[in-house]
Gaussian input, Z-matrix of N, CA and C with variables (Angstrom, degrees):
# hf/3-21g

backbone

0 1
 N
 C     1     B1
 C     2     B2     1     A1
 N     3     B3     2     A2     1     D1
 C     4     B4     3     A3     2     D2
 C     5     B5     4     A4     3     D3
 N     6     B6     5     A5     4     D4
 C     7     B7     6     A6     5     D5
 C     8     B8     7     A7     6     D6
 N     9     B9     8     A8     7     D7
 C    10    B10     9     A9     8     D8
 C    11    B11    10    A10     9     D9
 N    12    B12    11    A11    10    D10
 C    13    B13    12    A12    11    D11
 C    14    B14    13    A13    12    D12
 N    15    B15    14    A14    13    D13
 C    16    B16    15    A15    14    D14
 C    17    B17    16    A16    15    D15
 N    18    B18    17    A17    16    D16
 C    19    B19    18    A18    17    D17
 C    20    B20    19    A19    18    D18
 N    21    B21    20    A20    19    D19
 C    22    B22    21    A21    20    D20
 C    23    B23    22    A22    21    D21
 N    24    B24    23    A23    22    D22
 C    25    B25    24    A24    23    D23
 C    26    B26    25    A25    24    D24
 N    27    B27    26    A26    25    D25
 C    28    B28    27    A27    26    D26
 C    29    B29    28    A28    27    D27
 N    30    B30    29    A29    28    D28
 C    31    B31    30    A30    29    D29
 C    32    B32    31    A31    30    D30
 N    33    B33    32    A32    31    D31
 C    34    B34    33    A33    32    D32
 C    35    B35    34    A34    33    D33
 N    36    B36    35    A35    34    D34
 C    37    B37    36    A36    35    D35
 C    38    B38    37    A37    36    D36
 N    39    B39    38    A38    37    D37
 C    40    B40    39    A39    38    D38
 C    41    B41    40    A40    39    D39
 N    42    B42    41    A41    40    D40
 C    43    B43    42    A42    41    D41
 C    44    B44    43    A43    42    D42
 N    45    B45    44    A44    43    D43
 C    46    B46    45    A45    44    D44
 C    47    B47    46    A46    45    D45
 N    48    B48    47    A47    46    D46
 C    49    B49    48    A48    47    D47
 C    50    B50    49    A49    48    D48
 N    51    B51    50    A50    49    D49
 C    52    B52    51    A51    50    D50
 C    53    B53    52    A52    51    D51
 N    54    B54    53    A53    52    D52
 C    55    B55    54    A54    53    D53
 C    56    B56    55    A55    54    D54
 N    57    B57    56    A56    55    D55
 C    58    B58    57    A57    56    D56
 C    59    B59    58    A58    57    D57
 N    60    B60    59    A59    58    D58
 C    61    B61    60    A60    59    D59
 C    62    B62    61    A61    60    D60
 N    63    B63    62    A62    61    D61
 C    64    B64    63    A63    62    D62
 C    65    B65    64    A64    63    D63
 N    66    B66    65    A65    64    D64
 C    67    B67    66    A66    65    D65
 C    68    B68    67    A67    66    D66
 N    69    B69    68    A68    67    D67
 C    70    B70    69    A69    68    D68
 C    71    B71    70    A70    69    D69
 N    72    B72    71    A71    70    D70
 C    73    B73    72    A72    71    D71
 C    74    B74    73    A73    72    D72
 N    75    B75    74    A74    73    D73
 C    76    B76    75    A75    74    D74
 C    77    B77    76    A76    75    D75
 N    78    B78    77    A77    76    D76
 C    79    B79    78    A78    77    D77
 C    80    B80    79    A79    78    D78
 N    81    B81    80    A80    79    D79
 C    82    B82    81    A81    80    D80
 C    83    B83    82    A82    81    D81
 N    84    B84    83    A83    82    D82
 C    85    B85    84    A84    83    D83
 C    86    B86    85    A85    84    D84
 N    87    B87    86    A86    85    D85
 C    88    B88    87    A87    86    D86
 C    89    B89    88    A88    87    D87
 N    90    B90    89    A89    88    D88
 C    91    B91    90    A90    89    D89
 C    92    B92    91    A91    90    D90
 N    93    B93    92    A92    91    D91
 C    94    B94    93    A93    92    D92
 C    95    B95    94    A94    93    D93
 N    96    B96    95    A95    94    D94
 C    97    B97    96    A96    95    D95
 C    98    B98    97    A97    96    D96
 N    99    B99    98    A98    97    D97
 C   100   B100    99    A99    98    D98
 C   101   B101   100   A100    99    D99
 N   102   B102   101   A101   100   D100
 C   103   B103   102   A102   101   D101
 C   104   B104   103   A103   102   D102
 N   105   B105   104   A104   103   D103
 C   106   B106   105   A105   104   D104
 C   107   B107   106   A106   105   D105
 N   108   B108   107   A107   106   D106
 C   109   B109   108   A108   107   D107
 C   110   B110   109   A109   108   D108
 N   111   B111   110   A110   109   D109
 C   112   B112   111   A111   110   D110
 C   113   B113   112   A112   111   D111
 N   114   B114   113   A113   112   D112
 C   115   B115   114   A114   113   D113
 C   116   B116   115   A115   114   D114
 N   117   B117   116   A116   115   D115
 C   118   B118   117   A117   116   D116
 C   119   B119   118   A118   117   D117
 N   120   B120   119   A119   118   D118
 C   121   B121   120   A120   119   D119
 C   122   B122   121   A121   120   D120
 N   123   B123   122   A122   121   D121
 C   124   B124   123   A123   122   D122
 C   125   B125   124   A124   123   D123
 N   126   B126   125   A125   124   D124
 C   127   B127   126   A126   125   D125
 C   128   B128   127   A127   126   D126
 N   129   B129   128   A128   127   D127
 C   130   B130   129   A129   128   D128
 C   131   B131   130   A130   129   D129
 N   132   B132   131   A131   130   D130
 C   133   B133   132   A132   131   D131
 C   134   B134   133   A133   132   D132
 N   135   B135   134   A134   133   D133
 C   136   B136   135   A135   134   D134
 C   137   B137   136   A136   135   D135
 N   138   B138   137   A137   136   D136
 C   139   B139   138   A138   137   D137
 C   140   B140   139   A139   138   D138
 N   141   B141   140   A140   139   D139
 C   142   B142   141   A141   140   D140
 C   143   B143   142   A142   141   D141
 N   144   B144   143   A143   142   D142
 C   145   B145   144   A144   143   D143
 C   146   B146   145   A145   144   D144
 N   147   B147   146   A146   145   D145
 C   148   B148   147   A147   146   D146
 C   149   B149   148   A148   147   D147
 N   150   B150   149   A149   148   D148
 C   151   B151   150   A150   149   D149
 C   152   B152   151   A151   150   D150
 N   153   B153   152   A152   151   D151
 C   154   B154   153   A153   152   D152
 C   155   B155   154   A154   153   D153
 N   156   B156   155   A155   154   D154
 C   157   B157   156   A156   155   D155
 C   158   B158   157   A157   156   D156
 N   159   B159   158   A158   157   D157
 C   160   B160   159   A159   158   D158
 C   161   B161   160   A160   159   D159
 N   162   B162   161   A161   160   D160
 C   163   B163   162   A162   161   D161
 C   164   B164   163   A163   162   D162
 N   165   B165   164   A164   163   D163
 C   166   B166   165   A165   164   D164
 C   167   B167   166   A166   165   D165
 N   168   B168   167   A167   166   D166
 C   169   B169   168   A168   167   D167
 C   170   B170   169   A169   168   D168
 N   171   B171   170   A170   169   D169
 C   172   B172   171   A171   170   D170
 C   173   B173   172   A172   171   D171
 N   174   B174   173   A173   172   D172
 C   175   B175   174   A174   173   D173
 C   176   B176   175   A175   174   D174
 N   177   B177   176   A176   175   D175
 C   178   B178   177   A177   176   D176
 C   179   B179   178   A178   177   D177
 N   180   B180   179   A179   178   D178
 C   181   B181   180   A180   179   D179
 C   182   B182   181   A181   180   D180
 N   183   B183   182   A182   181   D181
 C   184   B184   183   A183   182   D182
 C   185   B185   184   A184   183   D183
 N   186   B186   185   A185   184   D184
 C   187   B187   186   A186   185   D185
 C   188   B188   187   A187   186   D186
 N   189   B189   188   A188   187   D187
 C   190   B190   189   A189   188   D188
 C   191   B191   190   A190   189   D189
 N   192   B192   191   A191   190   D190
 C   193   B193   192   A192   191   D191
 C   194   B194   193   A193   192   D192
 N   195   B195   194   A194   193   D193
 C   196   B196   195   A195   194   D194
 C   197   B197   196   A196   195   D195
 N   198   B198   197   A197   196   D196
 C   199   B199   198   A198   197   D197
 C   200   B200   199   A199   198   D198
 N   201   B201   200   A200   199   D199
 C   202   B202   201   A201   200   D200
 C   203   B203   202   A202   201   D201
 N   204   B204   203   A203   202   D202
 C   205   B205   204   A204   203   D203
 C   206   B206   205   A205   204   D204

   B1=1.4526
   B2=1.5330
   B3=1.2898
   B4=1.1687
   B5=1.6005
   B6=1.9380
   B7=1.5811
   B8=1.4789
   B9=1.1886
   B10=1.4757
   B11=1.8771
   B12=1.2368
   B13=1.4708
   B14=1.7164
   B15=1.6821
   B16=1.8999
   B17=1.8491
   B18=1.2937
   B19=1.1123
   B20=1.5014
   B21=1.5659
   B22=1.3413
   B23=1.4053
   B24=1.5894
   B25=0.9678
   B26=1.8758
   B27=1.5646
   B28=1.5954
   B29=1.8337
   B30=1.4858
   B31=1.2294
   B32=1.6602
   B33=1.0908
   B34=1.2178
   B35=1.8642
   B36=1.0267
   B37=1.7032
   B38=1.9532
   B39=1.5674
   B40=1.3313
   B41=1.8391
   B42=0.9070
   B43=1.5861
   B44=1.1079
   B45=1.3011
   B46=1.2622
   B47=1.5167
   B48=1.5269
   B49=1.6784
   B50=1.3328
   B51=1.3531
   B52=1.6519
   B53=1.2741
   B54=1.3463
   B55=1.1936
   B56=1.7150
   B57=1.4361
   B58=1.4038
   B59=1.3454
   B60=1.2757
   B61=1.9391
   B62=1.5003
   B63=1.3985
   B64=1.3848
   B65=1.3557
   B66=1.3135
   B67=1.7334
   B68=1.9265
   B69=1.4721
   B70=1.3778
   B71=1.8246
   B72=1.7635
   B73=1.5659
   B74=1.6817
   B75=1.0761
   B76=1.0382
   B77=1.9039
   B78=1.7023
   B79=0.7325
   B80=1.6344
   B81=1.4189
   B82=1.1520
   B83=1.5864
   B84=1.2597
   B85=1.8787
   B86=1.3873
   B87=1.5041
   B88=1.3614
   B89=1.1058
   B90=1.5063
   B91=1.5953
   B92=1.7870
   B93=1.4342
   B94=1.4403
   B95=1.4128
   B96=1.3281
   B97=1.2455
   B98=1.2760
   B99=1.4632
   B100=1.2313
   B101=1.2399
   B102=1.7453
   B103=1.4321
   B104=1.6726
   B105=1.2819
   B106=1.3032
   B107=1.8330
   B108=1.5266
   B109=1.2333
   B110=1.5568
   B111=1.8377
   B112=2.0526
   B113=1.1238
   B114=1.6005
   B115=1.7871
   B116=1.5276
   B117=1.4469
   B118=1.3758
   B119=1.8622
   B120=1.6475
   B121=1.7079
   B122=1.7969
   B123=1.0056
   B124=1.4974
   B125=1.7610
   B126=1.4153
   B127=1.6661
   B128=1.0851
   B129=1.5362
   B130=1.9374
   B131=1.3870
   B132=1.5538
   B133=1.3618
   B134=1.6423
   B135=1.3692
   B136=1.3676
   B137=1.7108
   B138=1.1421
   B139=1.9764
   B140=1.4529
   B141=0.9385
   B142=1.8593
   B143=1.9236
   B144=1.2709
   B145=0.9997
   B146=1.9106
   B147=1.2968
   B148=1.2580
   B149=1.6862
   B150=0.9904
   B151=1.4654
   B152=1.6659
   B153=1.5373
   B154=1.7293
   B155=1.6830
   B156=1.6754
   B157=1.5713
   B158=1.7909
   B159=1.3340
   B160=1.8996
   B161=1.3621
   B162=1.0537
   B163=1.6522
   B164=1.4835
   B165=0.7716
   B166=1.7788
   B167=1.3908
   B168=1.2642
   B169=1.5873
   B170=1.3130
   B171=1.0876
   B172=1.7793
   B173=1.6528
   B174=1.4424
   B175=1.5197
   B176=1.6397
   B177=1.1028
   B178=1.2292
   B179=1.7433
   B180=1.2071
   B181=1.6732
   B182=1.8056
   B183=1.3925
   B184=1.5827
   B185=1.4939
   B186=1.1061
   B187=2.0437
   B188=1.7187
   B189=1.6186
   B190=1.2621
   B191=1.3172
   B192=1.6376
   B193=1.5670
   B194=1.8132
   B195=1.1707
   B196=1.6242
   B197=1.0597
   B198=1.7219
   B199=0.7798
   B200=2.1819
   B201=1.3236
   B202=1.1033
   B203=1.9335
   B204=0.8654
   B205=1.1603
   B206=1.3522
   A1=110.88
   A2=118.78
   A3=119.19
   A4=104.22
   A5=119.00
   A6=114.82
   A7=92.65
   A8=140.93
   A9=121.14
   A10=115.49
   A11=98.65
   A12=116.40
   A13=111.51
   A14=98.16
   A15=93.31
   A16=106.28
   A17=120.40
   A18=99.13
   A19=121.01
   A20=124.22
   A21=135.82
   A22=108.03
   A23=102.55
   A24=116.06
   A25=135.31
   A26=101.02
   A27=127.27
   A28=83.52
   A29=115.39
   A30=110.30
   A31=106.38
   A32=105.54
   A33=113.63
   A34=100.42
   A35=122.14
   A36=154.47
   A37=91.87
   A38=96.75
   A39=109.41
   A40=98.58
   A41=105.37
   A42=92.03
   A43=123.04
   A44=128.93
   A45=136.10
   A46=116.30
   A47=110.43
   A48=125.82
   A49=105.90
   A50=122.33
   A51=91.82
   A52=94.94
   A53=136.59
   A54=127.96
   A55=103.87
   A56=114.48
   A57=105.54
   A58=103.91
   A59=113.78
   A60=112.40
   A61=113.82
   A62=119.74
   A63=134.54
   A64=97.53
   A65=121.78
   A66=106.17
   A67=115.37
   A68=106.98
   A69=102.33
   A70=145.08
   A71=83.35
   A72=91.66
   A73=97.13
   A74=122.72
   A75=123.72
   A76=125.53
   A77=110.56
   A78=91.24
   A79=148.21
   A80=125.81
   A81=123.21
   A82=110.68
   A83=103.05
   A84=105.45
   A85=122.04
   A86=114.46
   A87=108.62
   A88=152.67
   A89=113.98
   A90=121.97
   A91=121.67
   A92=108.46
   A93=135.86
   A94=109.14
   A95=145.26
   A96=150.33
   A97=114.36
   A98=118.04
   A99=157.04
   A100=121.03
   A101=102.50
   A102=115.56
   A103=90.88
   A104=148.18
   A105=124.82
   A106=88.32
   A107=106.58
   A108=117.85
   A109=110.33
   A110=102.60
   A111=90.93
   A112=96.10
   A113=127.25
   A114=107.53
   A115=99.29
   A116=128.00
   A117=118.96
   A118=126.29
   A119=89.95
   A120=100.75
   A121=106.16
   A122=127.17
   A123=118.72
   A124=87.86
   A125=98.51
   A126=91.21
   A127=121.09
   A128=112.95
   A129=106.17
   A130=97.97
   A131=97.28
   A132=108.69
   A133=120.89
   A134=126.25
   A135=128.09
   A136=103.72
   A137=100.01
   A138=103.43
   A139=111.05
   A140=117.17
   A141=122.11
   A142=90.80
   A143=105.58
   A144=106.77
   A145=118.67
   A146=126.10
   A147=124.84
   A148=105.82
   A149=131.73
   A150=121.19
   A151=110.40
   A152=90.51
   A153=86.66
   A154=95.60
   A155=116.98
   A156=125.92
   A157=93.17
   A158=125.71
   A159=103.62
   A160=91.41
   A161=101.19
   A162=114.80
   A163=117.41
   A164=130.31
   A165=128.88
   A166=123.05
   A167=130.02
   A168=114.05
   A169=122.91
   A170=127.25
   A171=125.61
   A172=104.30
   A173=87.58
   A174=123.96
   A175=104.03
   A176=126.14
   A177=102.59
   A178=99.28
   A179=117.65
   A180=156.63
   A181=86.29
   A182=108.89
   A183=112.98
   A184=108.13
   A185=95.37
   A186=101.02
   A187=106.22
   A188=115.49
   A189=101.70
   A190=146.44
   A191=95.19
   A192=121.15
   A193=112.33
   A194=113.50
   A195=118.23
   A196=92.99
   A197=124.07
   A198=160.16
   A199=102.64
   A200=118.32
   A201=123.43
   A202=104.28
   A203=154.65
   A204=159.75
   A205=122.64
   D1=-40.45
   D2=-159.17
   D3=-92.66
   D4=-19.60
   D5=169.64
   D6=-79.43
   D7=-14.37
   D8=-176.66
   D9=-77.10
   D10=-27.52
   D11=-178.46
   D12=-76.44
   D13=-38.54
   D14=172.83
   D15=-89.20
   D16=-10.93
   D17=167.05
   D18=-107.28
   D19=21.30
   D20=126.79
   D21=-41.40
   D22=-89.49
   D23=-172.74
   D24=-20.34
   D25=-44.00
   D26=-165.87
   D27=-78.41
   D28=-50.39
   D29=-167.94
   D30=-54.77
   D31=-50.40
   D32=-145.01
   D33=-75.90
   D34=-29.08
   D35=151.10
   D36=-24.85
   D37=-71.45
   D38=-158.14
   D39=-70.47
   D40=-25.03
   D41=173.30
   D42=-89.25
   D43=-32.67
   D44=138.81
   D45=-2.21
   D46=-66.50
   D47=-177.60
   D48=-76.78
   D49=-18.45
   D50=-173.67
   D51=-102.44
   D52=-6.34
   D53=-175.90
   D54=-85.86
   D55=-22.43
   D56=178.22
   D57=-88.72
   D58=-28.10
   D59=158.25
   D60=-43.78
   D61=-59.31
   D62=177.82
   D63=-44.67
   D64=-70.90
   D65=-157.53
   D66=-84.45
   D67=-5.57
   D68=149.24
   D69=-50.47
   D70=-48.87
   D71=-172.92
   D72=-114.18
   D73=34.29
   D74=176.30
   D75=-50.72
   D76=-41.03
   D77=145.65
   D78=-92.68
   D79=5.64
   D80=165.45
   D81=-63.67
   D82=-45.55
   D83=-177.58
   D84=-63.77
   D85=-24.22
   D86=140.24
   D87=-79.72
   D88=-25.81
   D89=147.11
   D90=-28.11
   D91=-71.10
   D92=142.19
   D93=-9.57
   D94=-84.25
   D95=179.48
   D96=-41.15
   D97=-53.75
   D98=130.74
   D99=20.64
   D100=-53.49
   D101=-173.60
   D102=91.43
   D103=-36.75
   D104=-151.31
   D105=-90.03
   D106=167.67
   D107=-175.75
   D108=-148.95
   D109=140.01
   D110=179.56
   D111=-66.04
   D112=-21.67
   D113=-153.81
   D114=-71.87
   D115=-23.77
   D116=-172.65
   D117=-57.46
   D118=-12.53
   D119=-172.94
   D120=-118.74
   D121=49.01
   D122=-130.83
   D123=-87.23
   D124=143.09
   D125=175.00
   D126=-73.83
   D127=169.82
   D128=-178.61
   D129=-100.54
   D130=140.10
   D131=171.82
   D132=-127.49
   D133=104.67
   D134=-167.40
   D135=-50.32
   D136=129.43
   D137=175.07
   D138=-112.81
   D139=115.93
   D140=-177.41
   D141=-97.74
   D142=123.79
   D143=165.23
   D144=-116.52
   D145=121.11
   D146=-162.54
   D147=-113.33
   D148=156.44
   D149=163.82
   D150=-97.56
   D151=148.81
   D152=-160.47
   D153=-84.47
   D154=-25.93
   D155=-166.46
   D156=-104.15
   D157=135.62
   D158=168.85
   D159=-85.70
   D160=-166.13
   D161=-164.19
   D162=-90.73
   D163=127.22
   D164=177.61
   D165=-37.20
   D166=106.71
   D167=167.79
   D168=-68.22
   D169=155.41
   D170=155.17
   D171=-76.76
   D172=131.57
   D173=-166.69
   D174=-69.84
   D175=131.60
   D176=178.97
   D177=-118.37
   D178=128.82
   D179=-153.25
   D180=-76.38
   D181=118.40
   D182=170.14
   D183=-86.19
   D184=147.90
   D185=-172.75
   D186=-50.87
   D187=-38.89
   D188=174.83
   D189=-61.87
   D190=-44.10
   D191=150.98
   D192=-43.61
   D193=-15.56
   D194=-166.24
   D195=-77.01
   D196=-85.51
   D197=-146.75
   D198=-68.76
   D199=-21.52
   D200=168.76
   D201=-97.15
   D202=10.57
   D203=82.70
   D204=-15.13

């Protein structure tokens, strides 16, 4: 009796949220249906891309170090 009442409950919880989901984006989800889409207009966004490591040089080998090799 009492798992039938918390899984009322959980249900009834969960509809709760999608219905306040539902009337949030209400109009995007009709846009959506719609056929129209935001991704079709997408804003521009400048991207700086940096490297977080620079790149490795080749080491260059001292004659002493050579010669102990």
């Amino acid at each position: 009796m009492i798992a039938t009442a918390v899984t009322l409950a959980i249900l009834f919880y969960a509809g709760s949220l999608l219905h306040q989901l539902v009337v949030l984006n209400r109009e995007k989800i009709l846009a959506a249906l719609a056929g129209q889409s935001l991704a079709s207009n997408p804003p521009s966004v400048g991207i700086r891309l940096s490297q977080r490591f620079p790149e490795p040089r080749p080491m260059q080998a001292r004659p002493a170090l050579r010669a102990a090799a």
